[in-house]
N, C-alpha and C positions, 0 to 999 in steps of 0.2 A: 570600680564603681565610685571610691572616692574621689579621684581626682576628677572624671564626668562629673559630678557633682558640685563638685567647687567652680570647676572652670563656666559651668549653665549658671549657676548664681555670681560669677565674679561678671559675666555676660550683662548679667540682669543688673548686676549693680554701676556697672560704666555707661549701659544705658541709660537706666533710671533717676541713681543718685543726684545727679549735679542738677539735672530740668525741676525733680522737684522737691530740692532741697533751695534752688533760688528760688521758687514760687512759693512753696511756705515760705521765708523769709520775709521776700517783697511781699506777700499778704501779711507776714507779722508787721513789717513796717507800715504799712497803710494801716492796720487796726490800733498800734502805736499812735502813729499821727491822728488818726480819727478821734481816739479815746484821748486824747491830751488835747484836743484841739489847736494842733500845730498847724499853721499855714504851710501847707505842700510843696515848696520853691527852694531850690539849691541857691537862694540867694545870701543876701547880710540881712534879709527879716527874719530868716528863718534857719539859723546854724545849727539849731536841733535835729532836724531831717539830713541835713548831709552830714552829721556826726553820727546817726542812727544807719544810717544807708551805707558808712564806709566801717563802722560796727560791724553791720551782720554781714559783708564781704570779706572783711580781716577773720568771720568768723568759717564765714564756708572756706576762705581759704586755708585755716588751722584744720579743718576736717578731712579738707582733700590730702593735706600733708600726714595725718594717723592716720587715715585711713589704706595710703601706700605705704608707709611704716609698715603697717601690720600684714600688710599684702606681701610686700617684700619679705617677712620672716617668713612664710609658706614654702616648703621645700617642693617647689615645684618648678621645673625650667624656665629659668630663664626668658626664653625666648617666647615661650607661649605668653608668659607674664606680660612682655613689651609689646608680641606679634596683635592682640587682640585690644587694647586701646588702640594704636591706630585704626585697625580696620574699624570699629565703632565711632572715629573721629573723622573718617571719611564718610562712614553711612549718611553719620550726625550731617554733613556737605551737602552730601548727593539729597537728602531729605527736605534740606535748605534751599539747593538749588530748584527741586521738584515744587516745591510750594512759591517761589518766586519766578518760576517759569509759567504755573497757575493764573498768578496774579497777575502778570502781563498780557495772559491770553484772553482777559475778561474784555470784551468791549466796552467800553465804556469812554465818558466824554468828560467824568470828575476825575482831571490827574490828579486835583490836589489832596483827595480820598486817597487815590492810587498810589502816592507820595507819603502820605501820612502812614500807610498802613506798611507799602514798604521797608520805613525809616522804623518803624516799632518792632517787625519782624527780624532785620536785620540785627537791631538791638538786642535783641532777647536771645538772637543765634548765636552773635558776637560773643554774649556774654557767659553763655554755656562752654561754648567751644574756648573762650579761655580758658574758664576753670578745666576743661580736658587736657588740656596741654599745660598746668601746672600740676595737675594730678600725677601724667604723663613723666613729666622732667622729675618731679621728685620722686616716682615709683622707681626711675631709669636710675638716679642718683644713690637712691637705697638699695637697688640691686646689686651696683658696683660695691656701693660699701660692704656687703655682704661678701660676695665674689675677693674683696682687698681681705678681709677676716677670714673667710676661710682657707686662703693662702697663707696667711700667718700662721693660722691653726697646723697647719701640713709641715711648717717649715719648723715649727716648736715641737 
């Protein structure tokens, strides 16, 4: 019962956590720049915003990294632990590609709509499924290190 248990919410948490732990985020930083009235540009008018913006990405990426920490000390296989992010990181794909196969099927005669909206979807997907695949490497890295410890542990 326990480990059905863990494994339906570590489910829920590989889906869930990274989409909307960067949408709070980028909503913190928009309500940030709004309430300070920052100009919104990754330029040299505005270094505030792109120091705030690589802020809260250093920040989900410190989260992804405890978060497989703590996953990793779960005495649970190995391989369930690895086998179940990628299938999630393929879903994550297959959902990406489903909604941009969509979007091409719309008729329409404004590419540059078509273009726009592309380029923001892609963004948003790019930038989840990296965080998947850093979660991913360091979950895989802590596992070893585990597996290298409890081989010392046997040999002491």
């Amino acid at each position: 019962m326990g480990k059905k248990f863990f494994m339906s919410c570590y489910f829920i948490f590989l889906v869930c956590f990274n989409p909307l732990l960067s949408f709070c985020f980028n909503f913190l930083l928009t309500s940030i720049v709004i309430f300070f009235n920052f100009p919104y540009s990754p330029d040299k008018s505005a270094p505030d915003t792109l120091l705030f913006s690589i802020i809260i990405y250093i920040i989900i990426i410190l989260l992804n990294l405890v978060c497989s920490y703590f996953i990793s000390k779960m005495k649970i296989n190995k391989k369930s632990l690895l086998g179940l992010p990628i299938i999630v990181l393929i879903i994550k794909i297959l959902i990406f590609l489903v909604i941009m196969g969509y979007i091409f099927s719309i008729p329409t005669d404004d590419l540059t709509g078509k273009n726009f909206i592309t380029i923001i979807i892609s963004w948003i997907f790019s930038y989840v499924i990296v965080l998947d695949i850093i979660f991913f490497i360091s979950l895989a890295i802590n596992l070893f290190r585990r597996r290298r410890n409890e081989r010392k542990e046997l040999a002491s």
